[in-house]
N, C-alpha and C positions, 0 to 999 in steps of 0.2 A: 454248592456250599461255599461260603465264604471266609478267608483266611482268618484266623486271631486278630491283627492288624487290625484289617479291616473292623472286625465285632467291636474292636476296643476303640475306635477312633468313631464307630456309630453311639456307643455310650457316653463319650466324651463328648462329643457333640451338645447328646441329650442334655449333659448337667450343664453346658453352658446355657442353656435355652433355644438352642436351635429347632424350627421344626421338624416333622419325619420327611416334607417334601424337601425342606432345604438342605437337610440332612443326605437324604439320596441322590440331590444334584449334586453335591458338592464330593461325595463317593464315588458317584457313576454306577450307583446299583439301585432298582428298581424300590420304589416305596414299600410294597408290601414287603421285599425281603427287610427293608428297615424295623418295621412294626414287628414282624418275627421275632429277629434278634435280639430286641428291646423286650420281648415278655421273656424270649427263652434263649441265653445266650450260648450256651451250650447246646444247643441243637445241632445236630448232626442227618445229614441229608443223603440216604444208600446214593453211590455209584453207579452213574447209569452206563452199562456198557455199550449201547447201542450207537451204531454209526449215524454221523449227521450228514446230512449232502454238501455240507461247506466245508468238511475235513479236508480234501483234495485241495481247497484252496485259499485255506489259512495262513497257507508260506506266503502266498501272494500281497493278500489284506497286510500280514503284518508288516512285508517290503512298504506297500505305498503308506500305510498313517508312518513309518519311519522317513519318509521323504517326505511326506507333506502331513501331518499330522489333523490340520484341521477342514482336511476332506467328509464328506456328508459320507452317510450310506448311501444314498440315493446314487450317488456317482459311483462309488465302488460297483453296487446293483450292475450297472452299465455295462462297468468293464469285465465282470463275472460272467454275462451270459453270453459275451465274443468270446467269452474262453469255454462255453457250453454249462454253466451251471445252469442249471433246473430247479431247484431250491426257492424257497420265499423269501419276503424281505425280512420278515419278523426275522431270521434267526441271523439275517448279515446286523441288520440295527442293534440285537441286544449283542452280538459278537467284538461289533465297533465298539461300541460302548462301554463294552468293558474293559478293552483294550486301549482306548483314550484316558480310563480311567484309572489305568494301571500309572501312572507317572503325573496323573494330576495334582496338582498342588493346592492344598488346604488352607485357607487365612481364618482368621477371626476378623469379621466385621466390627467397624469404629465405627459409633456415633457422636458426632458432635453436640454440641449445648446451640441452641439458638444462635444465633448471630455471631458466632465466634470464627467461624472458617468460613472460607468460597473456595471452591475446587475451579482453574480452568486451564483450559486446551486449546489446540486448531487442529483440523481436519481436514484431507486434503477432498474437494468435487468436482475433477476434472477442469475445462473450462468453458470458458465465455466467449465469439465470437464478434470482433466488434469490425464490421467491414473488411481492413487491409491487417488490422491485429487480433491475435488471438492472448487471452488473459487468463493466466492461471484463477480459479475461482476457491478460497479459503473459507471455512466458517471458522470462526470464534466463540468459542464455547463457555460460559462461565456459572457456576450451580452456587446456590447457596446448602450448607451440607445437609444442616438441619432440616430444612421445609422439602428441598430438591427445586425449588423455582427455579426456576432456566430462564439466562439470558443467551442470546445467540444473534450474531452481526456476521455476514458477507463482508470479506475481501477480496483486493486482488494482489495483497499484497501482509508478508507477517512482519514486516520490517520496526523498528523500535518503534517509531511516532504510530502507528499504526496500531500497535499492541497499546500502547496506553490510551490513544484517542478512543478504543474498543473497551477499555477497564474502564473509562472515565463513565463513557455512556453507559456501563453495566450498572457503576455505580447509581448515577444519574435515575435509570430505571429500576434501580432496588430501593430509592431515596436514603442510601446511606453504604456503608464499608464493612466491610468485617473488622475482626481483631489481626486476621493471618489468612494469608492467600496462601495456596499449594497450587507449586510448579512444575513441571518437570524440568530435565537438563539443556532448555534450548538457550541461544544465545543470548537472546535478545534478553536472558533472568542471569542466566549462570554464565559465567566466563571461566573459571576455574574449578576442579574437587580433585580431592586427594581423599577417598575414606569418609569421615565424616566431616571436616573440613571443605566448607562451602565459599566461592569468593565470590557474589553478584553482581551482576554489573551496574557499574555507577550509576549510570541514566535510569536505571529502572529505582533503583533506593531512590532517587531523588524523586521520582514520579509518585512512588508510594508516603514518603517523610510525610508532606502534607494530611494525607489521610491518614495517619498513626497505624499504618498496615505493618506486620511484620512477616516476610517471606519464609517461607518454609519448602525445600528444595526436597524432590523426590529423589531416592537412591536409583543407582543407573542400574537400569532394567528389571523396575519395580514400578510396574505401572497400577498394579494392586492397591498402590499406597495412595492412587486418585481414583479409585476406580467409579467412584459416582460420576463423574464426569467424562471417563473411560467409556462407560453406559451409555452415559448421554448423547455422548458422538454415534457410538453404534446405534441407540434410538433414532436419532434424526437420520443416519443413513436408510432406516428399516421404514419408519412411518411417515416422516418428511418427503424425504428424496424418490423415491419410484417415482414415476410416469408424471414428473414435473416438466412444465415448460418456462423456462428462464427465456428471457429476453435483454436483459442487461443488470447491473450490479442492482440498480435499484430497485427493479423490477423480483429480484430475490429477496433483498432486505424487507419490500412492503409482503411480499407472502409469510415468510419464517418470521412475522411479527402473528400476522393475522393467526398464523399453526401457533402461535404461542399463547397467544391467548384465547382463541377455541378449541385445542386440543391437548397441550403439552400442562399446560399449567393449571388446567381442570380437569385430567383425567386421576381417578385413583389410582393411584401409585401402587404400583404390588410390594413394593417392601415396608412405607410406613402403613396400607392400607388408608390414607388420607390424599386430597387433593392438595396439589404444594399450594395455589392460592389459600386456601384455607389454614393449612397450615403458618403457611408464612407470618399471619397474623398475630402470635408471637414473638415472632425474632426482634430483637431489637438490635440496630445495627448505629455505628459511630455516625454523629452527624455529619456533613460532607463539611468541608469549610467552606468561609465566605467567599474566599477569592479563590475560585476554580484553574488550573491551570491550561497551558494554551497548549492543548497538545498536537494541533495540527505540526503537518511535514516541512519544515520551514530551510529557507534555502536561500541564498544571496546571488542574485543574475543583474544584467547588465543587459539595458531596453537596447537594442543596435539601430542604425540609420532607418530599416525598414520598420521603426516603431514598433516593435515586438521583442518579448522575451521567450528565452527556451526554459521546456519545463517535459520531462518526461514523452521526450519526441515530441511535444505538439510545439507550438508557436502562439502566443499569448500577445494581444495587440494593450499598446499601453496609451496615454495622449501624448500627442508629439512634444511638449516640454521634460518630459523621464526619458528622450534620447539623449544617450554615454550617459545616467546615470547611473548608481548603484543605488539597488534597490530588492528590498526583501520582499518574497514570494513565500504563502502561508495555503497548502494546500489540503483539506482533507478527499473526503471520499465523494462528496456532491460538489465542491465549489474552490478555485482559484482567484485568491486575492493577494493584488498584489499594491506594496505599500511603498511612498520615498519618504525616510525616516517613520515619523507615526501619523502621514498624512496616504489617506485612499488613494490610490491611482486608478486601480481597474477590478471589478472583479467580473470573473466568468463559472459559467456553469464546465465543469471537470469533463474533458474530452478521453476519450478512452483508447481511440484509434490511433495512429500512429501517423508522424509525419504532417498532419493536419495544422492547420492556419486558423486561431478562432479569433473571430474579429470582432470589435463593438465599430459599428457601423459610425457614430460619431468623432472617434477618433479620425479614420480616415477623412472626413470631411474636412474634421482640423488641419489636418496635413494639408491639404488640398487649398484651404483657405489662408493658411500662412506660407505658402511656398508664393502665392498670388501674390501676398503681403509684400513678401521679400523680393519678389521680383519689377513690383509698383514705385517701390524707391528708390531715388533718382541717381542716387548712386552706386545703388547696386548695380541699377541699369547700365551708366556707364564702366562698371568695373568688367561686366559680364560681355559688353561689347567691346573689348578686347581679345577677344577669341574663342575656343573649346577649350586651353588649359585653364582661363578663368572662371571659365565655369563649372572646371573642374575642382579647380582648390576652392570655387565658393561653396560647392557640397562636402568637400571635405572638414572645412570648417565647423557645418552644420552635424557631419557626425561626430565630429570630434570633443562637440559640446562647445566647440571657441564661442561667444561674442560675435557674431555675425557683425551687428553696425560698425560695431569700434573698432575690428580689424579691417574693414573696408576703408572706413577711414584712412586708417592708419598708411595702409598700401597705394591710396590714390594719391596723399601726399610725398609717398617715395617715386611714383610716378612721378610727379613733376619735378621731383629733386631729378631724376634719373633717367627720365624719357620710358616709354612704352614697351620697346624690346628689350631697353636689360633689366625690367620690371619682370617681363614675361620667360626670359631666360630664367630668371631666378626663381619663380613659381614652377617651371619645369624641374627644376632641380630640386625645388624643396616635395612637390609632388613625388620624384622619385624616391626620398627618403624618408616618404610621410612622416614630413614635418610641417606643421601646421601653425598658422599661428604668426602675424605680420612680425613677431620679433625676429623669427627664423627668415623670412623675407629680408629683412633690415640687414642683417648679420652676412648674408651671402652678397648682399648688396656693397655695402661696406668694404668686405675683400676683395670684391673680384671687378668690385665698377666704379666709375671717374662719373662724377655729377656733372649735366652738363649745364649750360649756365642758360639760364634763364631773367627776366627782367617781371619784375613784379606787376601786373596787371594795371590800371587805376582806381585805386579805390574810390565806392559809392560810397553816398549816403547810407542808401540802403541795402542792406546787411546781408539778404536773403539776395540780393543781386550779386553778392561777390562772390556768394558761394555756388550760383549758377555754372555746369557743369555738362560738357556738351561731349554725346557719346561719338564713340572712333567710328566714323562710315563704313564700309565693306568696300575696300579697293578691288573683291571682284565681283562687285554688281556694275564697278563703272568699265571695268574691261567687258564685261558683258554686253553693256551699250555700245563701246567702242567697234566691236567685233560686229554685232548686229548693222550696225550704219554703216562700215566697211563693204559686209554684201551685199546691201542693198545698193 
């Protein structure tokens, strides 16, 4: 027999327009006692006094639903017959059942108007395995309220750029915006509440301005208030997810497109009884604007000597003219591009693993063939035959971004002001305090050394003859000969 309560919140129902099945889920009492109630509300049903086999272990049942309330029967079952029950499952299920129902809480469903709201979420699916990293795996959930068309994107990440580059493409695949999104309380929407005092966060109002979106924040621990989208996650765990095999990010996103449009968004729907495709035809949604924004993950790095920048552990190879530059890095979920001011430098396909090196094979050649370059000219040559510290500061030079020519210049001229060793002295010292750069050369030069005097060569005719330039020999190749013809 069922409480007054109960009888009166079964008629309440009715005059809302609820069904009797919707009716009896939403009570946790069987359909037919619903239909009952409804012809004869004052029914009254004798006392059965007869013992049930689950009496002995009712104290039990009601300890676990109070510790974990959204345990099955099926499991209860289990742990009933360790304890020797004999009893059927019919009477643990409608026992549970009623019992879960005792404290269930009632909403009235909201419908929206066509195009006016999009409900969305994330959900967590384990992860990803990619070689030497492992990658938290995200879905992104977003419903249109009215029709229920689903969009849904893999991540491996919820972070802001993230979250709007996943809105933009929702949009993108609904060819238009709502009036109002519903959120819940995560960061990346809400930074502050007090009550009904909501403060969202900057970055997302800006995201949303352009598409005339306005947010609508769910109350804390009122999940009820999305719950079409609440659904939808628990859908896609129930009919998507079993017995999947992922292989990597993309390899997810091209499936949970394919389940979207041969099964999520052509099946009837059990609450409008319509297919959302068909539905959706309808809606009419805000035009996007013209200029879409850039919602990739955008980040400011510095190309280093080995021609590569960092990006989320991996190593991004750039052309050897972006070494010591600064330069912007625009990454989404397939590809890494990177830019010096609004000119392309490199783009790569998006590595996942960790610690990795992704190269464009042309760059390296580049290198390869301007270190030849560098080393082909004739003054390089003789700068560089000068010893290991010269060829040491002529790399530092090159990471540094200096001017390679003009500071070679500049230094083989203080050589001859100053001679060889206290050239080379002073490259030691300026090496030790990576300072780079012939003015720093000049400067230690200047304090600490006496020019020694020299007589100016005679001048040619020809031009290119006077700048002829002869490298410093190895004085121990010739002690090497010396030493040879000695034992012999």
């Amino acid at each position: 027999m069922l409480d007054r309560k109960t009888v009166f919140e079964i008629h309440r129902f009715k005059h809302l327009g609820l069904p009797e099945s919707r009716i009896a889920s939403e009570l946790g009492v069987s359909r037919p006692a619903v239909v009952k109630y409804l012809k004869d509300p004052d029914r009254k049903t004798p006392k059965r006094n007869r013992p049930s086999k689950l009496d002995p272990y009712k104290d039990f049942i009601d300890g676990v639903l109070g510790e974990h309330s959204g345990v099955p029967a099926s499991v209860i079952l289990i742990k009933l017959k360790e304890r020797g029950y004999e009893g059927s499952y019919t009477i643990i299920k409608d026992y549970v059942r009623k019992r879960k129902g005792v404290n269930k809480k009632t909403f009235i469903r909201f419908e929206s108007p066509p195009g006016r709201q999009m409900q969305l979420d994330w959900g967590y699916f384990g992860t990803i395995v990619y070689g030497n990293a492992k990658r938290k795996l995200y879905a992104f959930a977003i419903t249109e309220s009215y029709s229920r068309m689903l969009y849904i994107e893999f991540t491996h990440s919820q972070k802001q750029a993230i979250l709007h580059q996943c809105m933009l493409n929702a949009f993108i695949f609904f060819k238009g915006a709502p009036h109002e999104v519903v959120v819940d309380n995560m960061a990346t929407a809400v930074i502050e509440r007090h009550g009904s005092l909501v403060r969202f966060n900057d970055a997302f109002l800006d995201f949303l301005r352009p598409f005339k979106i306005n947010p609508v924040a769910c109350n804390v621990r009122q999940p009820q208030e999305k719950g079409k989208i609440e659904r939808s996650i628990k859908y896609i765990r129930q009919s998507f997810w079993p017995l999947r095999q992922i292989k990597d990010l993309a390899d997810a996103n091209l499936q949970i497109r394919k389940w979207l449009d041969e099964t999520a968004n052509v099946r009837m729907h059990g609450t409008t009884g319509e297919k959302p495709t068909e539905r959706f035809f309808c809606v009419k949604l805000t035009p996007l604007p013209e200029h879409l924004p850039d919602c990739r993950d955008i980040v400011n790095v510095t190309a280093h000597k080995d021609f590569a920048v960092r990006y989320d552990n991996n190593f991004y190879s750039v052309p050897p003219w972006a070494v010591g530059k600064q330069l912007t890095l625009k990454a989404d979920n397939e590809t890494v591009s990177i830019f010096h001011k609004d000119k392309p430098a490199a783009v790569h396909n998006r590595c996942w693993e960790y610690k990795k090196r992704i190269e464009i094979p042309s760059h390296a050649e580049l290198v390869k063939r301007l270190k030849n370059k560098i080393f082909k000219d004739r003054d390089i040559a003789v700068f560089v035959s000068f010893g290991d510290e010269a060829e040491d500061y002529l790399e530092a030079l090159a990471e540094a971004g200096q001017p390679i020519k003009k500071n070679i210049t500049r230094l083989l001229h203080l050589k001859d002001e100053y001679g060889a060793v206290s050239l080379l002295y002073a490259i030691r010292k300026a090496l030790k305090h990576k300072a780079c750069g012939a003015d720093y050369i000049e400067n230690i030069l200047y304090q600490e050394m006496t020019p020694v005097r020299v007589h100016d060569p005679v001048k040619l005719r020809n031009d290119d003859l006077n700048r002829i330039r002869l490298t410093m020999p190895s004085l121990a190749e010739y002690d090497a000969i010396a030493v040879k013809r000695s034992k012999s």
